[in-house]
C-alpha positions as CSV (number, residue, x, y, z in Angstrom):
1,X,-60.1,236.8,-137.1
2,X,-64.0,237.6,-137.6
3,X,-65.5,238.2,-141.1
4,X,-65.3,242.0,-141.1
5,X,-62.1,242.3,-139.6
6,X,-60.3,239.9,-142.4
7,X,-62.4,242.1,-144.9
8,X,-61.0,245.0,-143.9
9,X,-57.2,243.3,-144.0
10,X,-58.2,242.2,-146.9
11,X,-58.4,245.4,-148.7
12,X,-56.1,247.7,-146.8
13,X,-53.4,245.3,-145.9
14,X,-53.2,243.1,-149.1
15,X,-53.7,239.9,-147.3
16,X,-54.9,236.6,-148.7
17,X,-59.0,236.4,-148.7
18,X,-58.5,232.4,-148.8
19,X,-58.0,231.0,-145.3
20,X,-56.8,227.8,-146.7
21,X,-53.9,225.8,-145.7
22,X,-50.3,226.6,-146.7
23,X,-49.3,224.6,-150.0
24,X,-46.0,223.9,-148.2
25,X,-47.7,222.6,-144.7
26,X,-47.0,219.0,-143.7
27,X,-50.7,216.5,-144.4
28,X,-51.9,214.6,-141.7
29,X,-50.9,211.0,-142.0
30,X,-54.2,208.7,-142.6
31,X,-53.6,205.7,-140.7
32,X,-54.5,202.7,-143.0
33,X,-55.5,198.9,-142.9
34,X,-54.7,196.6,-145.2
35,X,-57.0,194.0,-144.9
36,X,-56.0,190.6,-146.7
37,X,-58.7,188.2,-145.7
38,X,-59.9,184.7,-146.3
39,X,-63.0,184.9,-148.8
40,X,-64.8,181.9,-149.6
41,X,-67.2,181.8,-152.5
42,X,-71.0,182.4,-151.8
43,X,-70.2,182.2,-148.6
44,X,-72.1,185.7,-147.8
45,X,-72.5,185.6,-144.1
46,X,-69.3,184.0,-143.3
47,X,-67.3,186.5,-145.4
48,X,-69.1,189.3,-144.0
49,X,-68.4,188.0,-140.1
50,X,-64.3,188.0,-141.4
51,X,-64.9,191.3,-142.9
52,X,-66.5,193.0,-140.0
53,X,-63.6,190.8,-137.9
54,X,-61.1,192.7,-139.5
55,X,-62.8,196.0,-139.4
56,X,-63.2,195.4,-135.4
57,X,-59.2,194.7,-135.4
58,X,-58.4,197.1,-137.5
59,X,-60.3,199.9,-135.6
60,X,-58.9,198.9,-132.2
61,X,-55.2,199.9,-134.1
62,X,-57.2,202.9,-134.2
63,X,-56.9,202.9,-138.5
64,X,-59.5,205.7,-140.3
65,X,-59.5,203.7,-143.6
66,X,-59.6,199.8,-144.3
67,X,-59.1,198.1,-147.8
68,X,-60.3,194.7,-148.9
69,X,-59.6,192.4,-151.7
70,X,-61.9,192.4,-154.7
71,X,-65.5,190.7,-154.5
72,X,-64.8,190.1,-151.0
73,X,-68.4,188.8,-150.4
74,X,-69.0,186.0,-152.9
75,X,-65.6,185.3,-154.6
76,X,-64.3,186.6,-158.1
77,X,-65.7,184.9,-161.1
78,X,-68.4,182.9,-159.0
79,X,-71.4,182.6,-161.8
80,X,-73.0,182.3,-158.2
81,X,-73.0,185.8,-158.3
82,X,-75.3,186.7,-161.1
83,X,-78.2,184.7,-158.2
84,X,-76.6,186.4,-155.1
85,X,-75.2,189.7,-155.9
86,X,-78.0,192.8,-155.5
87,X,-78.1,196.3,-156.2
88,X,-75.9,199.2,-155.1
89,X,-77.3,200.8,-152.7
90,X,-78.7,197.5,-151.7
91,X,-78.6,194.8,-149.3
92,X,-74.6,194.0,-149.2
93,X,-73.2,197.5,-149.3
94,X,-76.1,198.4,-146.4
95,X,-74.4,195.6,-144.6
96,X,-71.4,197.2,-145.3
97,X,-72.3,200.7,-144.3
98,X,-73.5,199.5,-140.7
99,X,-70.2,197.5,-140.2
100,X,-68.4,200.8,-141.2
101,X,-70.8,203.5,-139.4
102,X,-70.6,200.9,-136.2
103,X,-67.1,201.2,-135.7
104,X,-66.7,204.7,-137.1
105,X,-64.2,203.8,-140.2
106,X,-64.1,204.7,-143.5
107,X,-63.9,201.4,-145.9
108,X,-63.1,200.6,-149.6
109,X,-63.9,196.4,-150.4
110,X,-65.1,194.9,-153.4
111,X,-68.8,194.4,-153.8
112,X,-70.3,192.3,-157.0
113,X,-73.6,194.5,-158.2
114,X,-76.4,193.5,-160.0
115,X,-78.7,195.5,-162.2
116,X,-80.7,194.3,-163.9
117,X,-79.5,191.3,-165.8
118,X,-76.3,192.5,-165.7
119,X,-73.4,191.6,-163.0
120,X,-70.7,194.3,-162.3
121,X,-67.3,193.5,-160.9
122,X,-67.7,196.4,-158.8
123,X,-66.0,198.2,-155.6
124,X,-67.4,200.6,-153.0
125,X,-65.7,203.7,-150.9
126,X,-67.7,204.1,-147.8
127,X,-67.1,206.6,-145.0
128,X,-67.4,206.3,-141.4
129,X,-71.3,207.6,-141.2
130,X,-72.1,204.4,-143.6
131,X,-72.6,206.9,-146.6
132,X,-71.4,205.8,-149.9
133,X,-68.8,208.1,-151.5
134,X,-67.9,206.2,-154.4
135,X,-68.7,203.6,-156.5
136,X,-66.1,201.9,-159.6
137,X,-67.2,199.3,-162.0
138,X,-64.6,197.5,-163.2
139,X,-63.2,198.0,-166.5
140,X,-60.5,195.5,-167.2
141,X,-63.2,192.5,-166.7
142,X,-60.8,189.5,-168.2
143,X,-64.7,188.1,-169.9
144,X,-62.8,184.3,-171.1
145,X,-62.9,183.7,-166.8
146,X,-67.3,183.4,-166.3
147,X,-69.8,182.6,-167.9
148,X,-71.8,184.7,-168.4
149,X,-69.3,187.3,-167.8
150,X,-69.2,190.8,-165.7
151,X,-70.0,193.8,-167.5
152,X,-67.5,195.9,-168.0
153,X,-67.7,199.3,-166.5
154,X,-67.1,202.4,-168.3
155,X,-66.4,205.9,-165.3
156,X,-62.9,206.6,-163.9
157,X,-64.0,209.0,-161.1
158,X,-62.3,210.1,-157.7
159,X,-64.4,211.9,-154.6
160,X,-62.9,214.6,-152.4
161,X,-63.0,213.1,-148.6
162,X,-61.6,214.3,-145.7
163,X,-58.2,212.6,-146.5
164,X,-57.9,214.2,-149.7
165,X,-59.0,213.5,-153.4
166,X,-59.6,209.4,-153.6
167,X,-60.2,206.9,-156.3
168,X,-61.1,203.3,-156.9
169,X,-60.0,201.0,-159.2
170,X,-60.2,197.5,-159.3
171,X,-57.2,194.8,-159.7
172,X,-56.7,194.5,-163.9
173,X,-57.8,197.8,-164.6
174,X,-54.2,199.0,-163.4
175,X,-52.7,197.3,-166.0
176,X,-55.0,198.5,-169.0
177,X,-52.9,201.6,-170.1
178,X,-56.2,203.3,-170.7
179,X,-57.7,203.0,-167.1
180,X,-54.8,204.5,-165.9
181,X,-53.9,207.5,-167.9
182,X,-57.5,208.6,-167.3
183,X,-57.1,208.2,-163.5
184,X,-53.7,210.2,-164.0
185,X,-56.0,213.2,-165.5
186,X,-58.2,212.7,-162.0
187,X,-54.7,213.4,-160.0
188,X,-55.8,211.9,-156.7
189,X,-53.9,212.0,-153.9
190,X,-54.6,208.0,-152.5
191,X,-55.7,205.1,-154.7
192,X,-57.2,202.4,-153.2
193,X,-57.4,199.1,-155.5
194,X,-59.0,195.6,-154.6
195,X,-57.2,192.6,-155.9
196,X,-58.1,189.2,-156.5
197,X,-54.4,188.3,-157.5
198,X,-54.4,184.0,-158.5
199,X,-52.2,181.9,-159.9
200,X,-51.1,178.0,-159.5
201,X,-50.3,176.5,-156.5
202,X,-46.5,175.7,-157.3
203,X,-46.5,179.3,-158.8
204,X,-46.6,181.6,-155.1
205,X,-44.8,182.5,-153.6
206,X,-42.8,184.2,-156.7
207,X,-46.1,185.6,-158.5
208,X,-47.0,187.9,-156.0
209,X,-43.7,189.4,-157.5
210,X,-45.8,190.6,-160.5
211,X,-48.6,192.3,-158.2
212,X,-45.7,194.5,-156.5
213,X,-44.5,195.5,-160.3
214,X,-48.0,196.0,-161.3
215,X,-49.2,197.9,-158.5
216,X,-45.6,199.9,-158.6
217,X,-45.8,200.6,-162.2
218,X,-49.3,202.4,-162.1
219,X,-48.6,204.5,-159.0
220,X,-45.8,205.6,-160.7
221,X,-47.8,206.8,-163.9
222,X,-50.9,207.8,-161.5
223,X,-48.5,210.1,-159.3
224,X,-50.0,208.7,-155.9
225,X,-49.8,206.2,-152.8
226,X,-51.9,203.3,-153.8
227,X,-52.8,200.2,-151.3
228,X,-53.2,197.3,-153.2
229,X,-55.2,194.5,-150.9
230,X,-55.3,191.1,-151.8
231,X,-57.5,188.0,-151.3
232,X,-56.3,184.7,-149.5
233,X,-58.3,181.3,-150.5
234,X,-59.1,179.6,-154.0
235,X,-61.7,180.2,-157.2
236,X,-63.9,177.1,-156.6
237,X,-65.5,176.8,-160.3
238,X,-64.8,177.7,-163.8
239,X,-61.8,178.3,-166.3
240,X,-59.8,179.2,-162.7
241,X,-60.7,176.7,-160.7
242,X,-58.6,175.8,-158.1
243,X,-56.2,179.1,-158.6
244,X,-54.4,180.4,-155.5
245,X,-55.1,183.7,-154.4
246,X,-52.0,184.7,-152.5
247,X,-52.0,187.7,-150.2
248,X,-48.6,189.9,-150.9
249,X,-50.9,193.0,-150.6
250,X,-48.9,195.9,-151.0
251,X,-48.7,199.6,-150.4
252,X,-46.6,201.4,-152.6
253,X,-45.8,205.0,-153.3
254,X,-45.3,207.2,-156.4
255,X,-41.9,206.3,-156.1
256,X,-41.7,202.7,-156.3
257,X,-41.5,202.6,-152.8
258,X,-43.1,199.3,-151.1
259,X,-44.4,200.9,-147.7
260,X,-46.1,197.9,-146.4
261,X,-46.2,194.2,-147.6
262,X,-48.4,191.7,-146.7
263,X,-47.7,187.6,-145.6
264,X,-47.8,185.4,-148.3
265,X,-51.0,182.8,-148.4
266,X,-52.5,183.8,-144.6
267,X,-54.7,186.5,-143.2
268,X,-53.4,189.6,-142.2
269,X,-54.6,192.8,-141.2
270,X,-51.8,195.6,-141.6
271,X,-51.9,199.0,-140.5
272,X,-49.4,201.7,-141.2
273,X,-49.6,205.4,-141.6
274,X,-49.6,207.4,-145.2
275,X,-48.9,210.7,-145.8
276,X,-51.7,211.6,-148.1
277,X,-50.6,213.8,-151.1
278,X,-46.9,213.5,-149.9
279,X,-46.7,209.7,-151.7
280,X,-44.5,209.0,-148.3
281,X,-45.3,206.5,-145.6
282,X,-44.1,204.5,-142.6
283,X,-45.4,201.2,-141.5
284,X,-46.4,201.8,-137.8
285,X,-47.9,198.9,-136.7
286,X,-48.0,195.0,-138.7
287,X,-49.1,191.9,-137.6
């Protein structure tokens, strides 16, 4: 129906000027990977080849979105960081861009950013043209674990993409009370959330019992799907040292639902399909 024409039926015939979907019509699923990968501290180059790895594997299962684990680059709570990290924009999220424009994907992974003197825990949404939709800052920094410590972040934001309205946040921020309720008030339709999740050795598998009540509680109170990807490997310096990040990424609804789990202590890339505003979901496709 041309411009005039719907004007015209419009005014004479009552009908609707918006041309939007139907509240009531079905979403189209957004085909997700979870991408728990191996990340070894300061190891830049190498961590980028497993991230762009993943992305290649993850596009071939023909995913439109792929999560990583937080600080996926250098390692969480690597003072190494506050030498290596750069700017966003900069040099590691324009490596990340081209890795996501190159095979058309959009990606959310955990970046650490320097300004300044000062190092954010921070995490990056990125669509499939390489542009930067969304930056979060980590709240919830946990200071006592580096020296000298991340700065805390301060926004709670989401962006409006093509699979709905999105947001970021960044493992311990879902379980500060306050981080959440004010990503409630941003009602998005899909959270995505970068973990580094570590405990002791003799302590996983059971702890990655915690992440799964963690990430379940906070979709609950966030009314939303959220994917919840998790490092593999070990912190190699500080009050952590030697802690055991252990996979168990999940994807859970607003009901408590687990959707997709992820292997315990081993890289996996798992893909599955999410009905985006629905908080349903059916795992199509897990290695």
């Amino acid at each position: 129906m041309n411009h005039c024409v719907r004007l015209f039926a419009v005014l004479l015939l009552g009908l609707p000027c918006c041309t939007t979907a139907h509240a009531d019509s079905k979403p189209t699923p957004v085909r997700v990977a979870m991408a728990q990968i191996v990340c070894i501290d300061s190891d830049r180059d190498g961590n980028l080849r497993r991230i762009e790895n993943a992305v290649q594997e993850a596009a071939s299962r023909e995913a439109d979105l792929v999560c990583f684990p937080e600080t996926a680059l250098y390692g969480w709570v690597n003072p190494s960081a506050h030498e290596l990290a750069d700017t966003i924009p900069g040099r590691d999220s324009d490596a990340l861009a081209a890795i996501a424009k190159r095979h058309q994907v959009m990606l959310s992974v955990g970046v650490a950013e320097k300004e300044g003197e000062s190092l954010y825990d921070s995490a990056v949404l990125i669509d499939s043209d390489g542009t930067i939709l969304l930056k979060h800052r980590k709240i919830n920094v946990l200071t006592h674990l580096m020296q000298p410590p991340y700065q805390a972040g301060a926004d709670v934001e989401t962006v409006e993409t093509r699979f709905g309205r999105m947001g970021v946040l960044i493992c311990a921020d879902t379980f500060d009370d306050s981080v959440v309720e004010r990503m409630q008030t941003q009602r998005p339709d899909l959270l995505v959330v970068p973990y580094g999740w570590a405990a002791r050795a003799e302590d996983w598998p059971k702890h990655g019992e915690s992440l799964k009540a963690t990430i379940s509680r906070a979709t609950k109170r966030i009314g939303c799907t959220i994917v919840g990807t998790n490092l593999v490997g070990a912190i190699s310096g500080g009050p952590w040292q030697g802690m055991i990040y252990g996979g168990q990424s999940y994807c859970v609804n607003a009901d408590g639902e687990v959707l997709c789990q992820g292997t315990d202590r081993d890289r996996e890339i798992s893909v599955f399909d999410v009905a985006v505003g629905n908080a349903v979901g059916d795992v199509v496709d897990q290695n």
